[in-house]
VEXTIKE-991691 format. One record per atom (N, C-alpha, C): residue in three letters; chain; y, x, z. Coordinates in nm, 4 decimals, always signed. Atoms other than C-alpha are relative to their C-alpha. Layout:
BEGIN
('ALA','A',(Y,X,Z))
...
***
This chain:
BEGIN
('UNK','A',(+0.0096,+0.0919,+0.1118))
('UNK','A',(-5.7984,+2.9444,+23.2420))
('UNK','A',(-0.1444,-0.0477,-0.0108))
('UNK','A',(+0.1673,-0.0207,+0.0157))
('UNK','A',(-6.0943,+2.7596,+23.2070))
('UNK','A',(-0.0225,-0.0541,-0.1522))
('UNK','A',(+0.0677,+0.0333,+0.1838))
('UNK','A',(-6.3639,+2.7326,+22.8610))
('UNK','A',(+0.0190,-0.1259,-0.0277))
('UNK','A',(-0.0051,+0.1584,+0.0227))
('UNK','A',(-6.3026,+2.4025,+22.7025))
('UNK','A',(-0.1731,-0.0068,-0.0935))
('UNK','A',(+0.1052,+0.0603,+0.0522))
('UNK','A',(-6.6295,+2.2789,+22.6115))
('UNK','A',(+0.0262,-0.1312,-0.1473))
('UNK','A',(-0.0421,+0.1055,+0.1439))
('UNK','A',(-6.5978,+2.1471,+22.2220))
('UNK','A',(-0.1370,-0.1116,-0.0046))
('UNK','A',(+0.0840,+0.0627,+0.0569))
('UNK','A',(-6.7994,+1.8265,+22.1057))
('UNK','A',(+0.0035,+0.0341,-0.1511))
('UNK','A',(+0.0045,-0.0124,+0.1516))
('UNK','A',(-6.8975,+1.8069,+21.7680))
('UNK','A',(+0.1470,-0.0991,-0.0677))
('UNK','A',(-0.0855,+0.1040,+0.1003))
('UNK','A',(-6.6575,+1.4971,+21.6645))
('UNK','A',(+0.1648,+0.1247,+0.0747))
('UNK','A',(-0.1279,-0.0657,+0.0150))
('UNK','A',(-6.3704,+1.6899,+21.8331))
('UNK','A',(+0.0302,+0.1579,-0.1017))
('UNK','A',(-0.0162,-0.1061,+0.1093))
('UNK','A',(-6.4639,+2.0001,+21.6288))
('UNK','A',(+0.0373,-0.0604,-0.1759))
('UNK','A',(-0.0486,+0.0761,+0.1573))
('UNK','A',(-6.4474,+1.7709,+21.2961))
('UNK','A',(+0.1473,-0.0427,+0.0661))
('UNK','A',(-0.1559,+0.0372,+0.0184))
('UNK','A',(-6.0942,+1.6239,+21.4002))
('UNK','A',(+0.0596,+0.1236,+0.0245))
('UNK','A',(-0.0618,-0.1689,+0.0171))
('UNK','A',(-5.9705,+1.9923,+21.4493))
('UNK','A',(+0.0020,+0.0684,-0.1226))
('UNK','A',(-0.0085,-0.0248,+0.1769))
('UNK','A',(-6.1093,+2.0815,+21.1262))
('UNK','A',(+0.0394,-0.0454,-0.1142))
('UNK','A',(-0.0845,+0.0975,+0.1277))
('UNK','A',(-5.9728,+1.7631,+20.9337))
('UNK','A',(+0.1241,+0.0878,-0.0245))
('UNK','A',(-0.1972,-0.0303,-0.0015))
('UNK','A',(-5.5823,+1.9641,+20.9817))
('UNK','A',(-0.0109,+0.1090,-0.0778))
('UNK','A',(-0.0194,-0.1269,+0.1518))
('UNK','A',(-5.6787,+2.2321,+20.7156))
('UNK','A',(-0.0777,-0.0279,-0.1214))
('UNK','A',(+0.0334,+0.0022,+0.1077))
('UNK','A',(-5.8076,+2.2848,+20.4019))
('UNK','A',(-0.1202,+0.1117,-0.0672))
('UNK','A',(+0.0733,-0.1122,+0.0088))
('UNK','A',(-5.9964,+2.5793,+20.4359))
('UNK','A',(-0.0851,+0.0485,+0.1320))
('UNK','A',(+0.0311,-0.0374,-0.1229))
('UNK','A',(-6.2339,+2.7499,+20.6772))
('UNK','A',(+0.0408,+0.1257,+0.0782))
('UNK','A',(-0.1008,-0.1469,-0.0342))
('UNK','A',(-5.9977,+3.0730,+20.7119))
('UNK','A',(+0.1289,-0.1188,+0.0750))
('UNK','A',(-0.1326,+0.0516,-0.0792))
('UNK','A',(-5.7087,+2.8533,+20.8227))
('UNK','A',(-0.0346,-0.0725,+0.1310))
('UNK','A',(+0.0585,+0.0679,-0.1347))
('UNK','A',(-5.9486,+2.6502,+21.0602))
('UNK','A',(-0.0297,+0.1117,+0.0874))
('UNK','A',(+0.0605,-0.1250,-0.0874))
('UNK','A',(-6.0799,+2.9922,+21.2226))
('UNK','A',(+0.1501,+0.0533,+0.0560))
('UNK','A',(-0.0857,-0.0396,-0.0721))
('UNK','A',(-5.7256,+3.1306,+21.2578))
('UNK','A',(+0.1239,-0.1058,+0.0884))
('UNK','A',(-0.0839,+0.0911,-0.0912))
('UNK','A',(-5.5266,+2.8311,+21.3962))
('UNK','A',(-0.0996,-0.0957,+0.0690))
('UNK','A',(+0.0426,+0.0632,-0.1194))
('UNK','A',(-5.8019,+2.7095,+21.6202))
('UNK','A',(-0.1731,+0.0558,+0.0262))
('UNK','A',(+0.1124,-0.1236,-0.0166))
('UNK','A',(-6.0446,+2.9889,+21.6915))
('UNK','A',(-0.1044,-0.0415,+0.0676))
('UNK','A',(+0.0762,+0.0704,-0.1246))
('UNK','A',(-6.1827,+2.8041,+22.0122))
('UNK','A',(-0.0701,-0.1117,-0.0726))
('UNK','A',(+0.0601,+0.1098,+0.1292))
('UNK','A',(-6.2844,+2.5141,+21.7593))
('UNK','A',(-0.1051,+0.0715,-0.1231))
('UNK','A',(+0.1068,-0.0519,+0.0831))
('UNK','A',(-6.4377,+2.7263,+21.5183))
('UNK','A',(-0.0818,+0.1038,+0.0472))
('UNK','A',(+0.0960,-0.0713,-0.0627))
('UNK','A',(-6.6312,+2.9367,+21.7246))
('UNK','A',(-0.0761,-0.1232,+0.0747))
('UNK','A',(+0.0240,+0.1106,-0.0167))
('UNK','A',(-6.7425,+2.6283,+21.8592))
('UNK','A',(-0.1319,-0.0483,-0.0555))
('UNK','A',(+0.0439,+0.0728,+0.0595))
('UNK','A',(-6.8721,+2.4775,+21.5966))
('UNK','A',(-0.1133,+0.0886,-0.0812))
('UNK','A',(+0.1016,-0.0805,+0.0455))
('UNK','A',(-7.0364,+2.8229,+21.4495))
('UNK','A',(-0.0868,+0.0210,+0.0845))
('UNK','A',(+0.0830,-0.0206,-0.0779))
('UNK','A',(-7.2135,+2.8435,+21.7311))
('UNK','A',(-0.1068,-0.1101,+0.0317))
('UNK','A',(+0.1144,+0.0867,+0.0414))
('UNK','A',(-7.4502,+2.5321,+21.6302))
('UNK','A',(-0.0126,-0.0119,-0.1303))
('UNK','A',(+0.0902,+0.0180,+0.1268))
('UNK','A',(-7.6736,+2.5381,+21.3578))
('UNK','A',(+0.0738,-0.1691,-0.0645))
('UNK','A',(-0.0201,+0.1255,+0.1084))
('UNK','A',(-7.4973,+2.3183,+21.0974))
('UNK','A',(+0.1085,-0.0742,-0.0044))
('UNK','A',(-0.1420,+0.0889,-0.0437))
('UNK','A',(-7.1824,+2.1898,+21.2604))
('UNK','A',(+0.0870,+0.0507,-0.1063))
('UNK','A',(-0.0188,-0.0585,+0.0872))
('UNK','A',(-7.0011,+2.4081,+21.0586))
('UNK','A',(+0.0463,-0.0089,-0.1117))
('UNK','A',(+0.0598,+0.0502,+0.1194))
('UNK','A',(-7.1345,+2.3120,+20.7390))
('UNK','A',(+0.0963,-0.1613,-0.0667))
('UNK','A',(+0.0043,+0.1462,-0.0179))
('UNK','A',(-7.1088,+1.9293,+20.8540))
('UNK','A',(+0.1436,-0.0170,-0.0173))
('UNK','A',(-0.1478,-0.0024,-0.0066))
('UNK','A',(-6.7178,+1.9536,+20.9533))
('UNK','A',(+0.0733,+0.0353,-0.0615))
('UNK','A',(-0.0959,-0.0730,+0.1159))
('UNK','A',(-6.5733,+2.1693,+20.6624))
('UNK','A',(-0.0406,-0.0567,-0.1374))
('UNK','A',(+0.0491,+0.0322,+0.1221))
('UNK','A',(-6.7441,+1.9939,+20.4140))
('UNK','A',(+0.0878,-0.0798,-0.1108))
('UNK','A',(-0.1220,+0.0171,+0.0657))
('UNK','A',(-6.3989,+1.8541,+20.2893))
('UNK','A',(+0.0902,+0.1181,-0.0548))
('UNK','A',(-0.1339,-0.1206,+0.0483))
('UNK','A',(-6.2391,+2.1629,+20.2463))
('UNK','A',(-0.0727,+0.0535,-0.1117))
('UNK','A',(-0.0436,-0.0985,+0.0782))
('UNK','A',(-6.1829,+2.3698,+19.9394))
('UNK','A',(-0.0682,+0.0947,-0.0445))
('UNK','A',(+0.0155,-0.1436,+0.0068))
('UNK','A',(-6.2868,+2.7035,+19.7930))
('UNK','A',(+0.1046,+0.0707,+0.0862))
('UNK','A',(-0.0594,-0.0682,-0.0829))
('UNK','A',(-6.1053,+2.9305,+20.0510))
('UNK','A',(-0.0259,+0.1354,-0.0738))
('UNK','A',(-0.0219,-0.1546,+0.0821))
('UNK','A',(-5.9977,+3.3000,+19.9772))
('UNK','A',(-0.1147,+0.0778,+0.0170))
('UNK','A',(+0.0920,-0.0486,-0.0349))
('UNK','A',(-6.3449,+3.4067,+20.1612))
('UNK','A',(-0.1321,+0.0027,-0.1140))
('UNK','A',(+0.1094,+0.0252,+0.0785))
('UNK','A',(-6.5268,+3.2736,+19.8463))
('UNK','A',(+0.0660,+0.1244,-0.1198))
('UNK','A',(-0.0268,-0.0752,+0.0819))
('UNK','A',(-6.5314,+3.5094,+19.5376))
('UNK','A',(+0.1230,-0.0597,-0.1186))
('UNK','A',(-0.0533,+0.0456,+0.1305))
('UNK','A',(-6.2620,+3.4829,+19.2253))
('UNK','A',(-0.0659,-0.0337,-0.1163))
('UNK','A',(+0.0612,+0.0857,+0.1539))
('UNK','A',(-6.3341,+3.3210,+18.9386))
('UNK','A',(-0.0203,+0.1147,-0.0962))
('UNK','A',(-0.0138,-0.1026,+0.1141))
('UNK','A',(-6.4507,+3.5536,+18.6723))
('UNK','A',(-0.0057,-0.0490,-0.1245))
('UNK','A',(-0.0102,+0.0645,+0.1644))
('UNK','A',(-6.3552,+3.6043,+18.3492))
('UNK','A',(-0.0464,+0.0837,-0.1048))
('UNK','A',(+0.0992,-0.0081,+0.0962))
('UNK','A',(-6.5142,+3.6729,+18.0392))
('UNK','A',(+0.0648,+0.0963,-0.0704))
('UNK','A',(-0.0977,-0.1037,+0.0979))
('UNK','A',(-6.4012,+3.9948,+17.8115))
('UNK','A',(+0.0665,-0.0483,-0.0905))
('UNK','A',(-0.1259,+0.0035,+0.1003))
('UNK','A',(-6.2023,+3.8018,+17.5933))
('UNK','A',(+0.0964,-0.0326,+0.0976))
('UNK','A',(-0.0726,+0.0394,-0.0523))
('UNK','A',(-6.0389,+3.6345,+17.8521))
('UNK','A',(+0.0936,+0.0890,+0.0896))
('UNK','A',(-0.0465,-0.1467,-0.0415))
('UNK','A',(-5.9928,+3.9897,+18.0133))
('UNK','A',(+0.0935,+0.0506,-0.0977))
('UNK','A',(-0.0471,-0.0746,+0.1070))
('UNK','A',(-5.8693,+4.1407,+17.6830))
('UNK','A',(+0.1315,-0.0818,-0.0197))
('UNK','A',(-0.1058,+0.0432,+0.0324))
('UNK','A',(-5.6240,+3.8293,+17.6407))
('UNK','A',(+0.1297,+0.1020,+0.1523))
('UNK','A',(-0.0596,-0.0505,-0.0837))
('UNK','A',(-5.4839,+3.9127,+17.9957))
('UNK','A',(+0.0702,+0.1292,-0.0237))
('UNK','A',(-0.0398,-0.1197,+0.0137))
('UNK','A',(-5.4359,+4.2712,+17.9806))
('UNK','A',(+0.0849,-0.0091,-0.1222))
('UNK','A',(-0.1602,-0.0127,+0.1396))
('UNK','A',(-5.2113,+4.2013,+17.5667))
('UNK','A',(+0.0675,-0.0167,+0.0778))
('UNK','A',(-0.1235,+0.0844,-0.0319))
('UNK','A',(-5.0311,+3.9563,+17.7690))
('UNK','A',(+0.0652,+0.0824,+0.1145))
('UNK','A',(-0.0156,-0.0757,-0.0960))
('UNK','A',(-4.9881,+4.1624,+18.0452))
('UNK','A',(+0.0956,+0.1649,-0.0528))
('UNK','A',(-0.0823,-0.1029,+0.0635))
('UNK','A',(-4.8969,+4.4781,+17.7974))
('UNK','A',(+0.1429,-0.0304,-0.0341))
('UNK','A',(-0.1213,+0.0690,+0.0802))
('UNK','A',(-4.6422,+4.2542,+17.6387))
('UNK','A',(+0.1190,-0.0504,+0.0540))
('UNK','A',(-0.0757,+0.0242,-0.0790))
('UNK','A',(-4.4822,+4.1449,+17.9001))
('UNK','A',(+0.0804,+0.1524,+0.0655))
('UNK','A',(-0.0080,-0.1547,-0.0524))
('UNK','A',(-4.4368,+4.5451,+18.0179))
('UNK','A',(+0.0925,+0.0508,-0.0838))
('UNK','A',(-0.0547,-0.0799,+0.1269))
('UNK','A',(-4.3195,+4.6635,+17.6616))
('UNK','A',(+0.1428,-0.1096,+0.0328))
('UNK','A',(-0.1582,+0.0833,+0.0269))
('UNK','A',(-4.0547,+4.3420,+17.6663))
('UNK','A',(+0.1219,+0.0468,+0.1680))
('UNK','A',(-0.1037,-0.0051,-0.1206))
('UNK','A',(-3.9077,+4.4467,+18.0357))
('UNK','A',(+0.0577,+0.1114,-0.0236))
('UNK','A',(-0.0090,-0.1428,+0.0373))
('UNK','A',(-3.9248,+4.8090,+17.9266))
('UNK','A',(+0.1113,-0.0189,-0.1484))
('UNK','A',(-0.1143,+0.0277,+0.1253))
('UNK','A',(-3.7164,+4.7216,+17.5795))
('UNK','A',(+0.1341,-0.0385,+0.0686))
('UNK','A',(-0.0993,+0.0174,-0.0275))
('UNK','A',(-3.4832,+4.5301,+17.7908))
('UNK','A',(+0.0843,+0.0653,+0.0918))
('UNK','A',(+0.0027,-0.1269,-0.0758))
('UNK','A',(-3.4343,+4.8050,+18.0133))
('UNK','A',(+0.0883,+0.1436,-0.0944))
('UNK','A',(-0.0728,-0.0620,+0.0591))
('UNK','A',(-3.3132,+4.9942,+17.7459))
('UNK','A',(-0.1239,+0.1196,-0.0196))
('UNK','A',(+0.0936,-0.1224,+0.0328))
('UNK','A',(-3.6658,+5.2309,+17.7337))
('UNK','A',(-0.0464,-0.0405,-0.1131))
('UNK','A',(+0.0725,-0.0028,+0.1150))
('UNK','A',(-3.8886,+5.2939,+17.4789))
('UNK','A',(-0.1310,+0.0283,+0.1206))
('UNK','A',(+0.1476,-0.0149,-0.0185))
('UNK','A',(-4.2768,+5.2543,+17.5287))
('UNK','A',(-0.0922,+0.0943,-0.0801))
('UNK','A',(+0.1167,-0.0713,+0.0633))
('UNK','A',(-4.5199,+5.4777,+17.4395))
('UNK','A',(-0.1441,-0.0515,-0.0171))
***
């Protein structure tokens, strides 16, 4: 088999077909190794895509925590009622 030698513009039309740079790395590995392997290409070619799962979650603020977790209790106690238990 031989190395395919990537250009830059073919690394951007490879990268246009996702949305992320996790989906570009695993459905066209040879393309994104490629393109990490020059200072900036990278950068240049993904610069349409997304927050991807590689970036951190959104955080949230202790009320917004505190709502979660009622809603989250409440939802528990109502499956558990309909269930026929009792909650403690």
């Amino acid at each position: 088999m031989t190395k395919q030698t990537w250009t830059r513009e073919e690394c951007r039309a490879e990268a246009a077909k996702y949305n992320t740079r996790n989906l570009f790395r695993l459905n066209c590995n040879g393309g994104y190794q490629a393109a990490s392997s020059h200072p900036g290409w990278l950068d240049d070619i993904c610069s349409h895509m997304g927050l991807g799962s590689s970036r951190p979650a959104q955080v949230m603020t202790a009320s917004e925590n505190s709502q979660a977790l009622a809603a989250s209790r409440s939802e528990t106690q109502n499956l558990l009622f309909s269930m026929g238990r009792s909650v403690s």
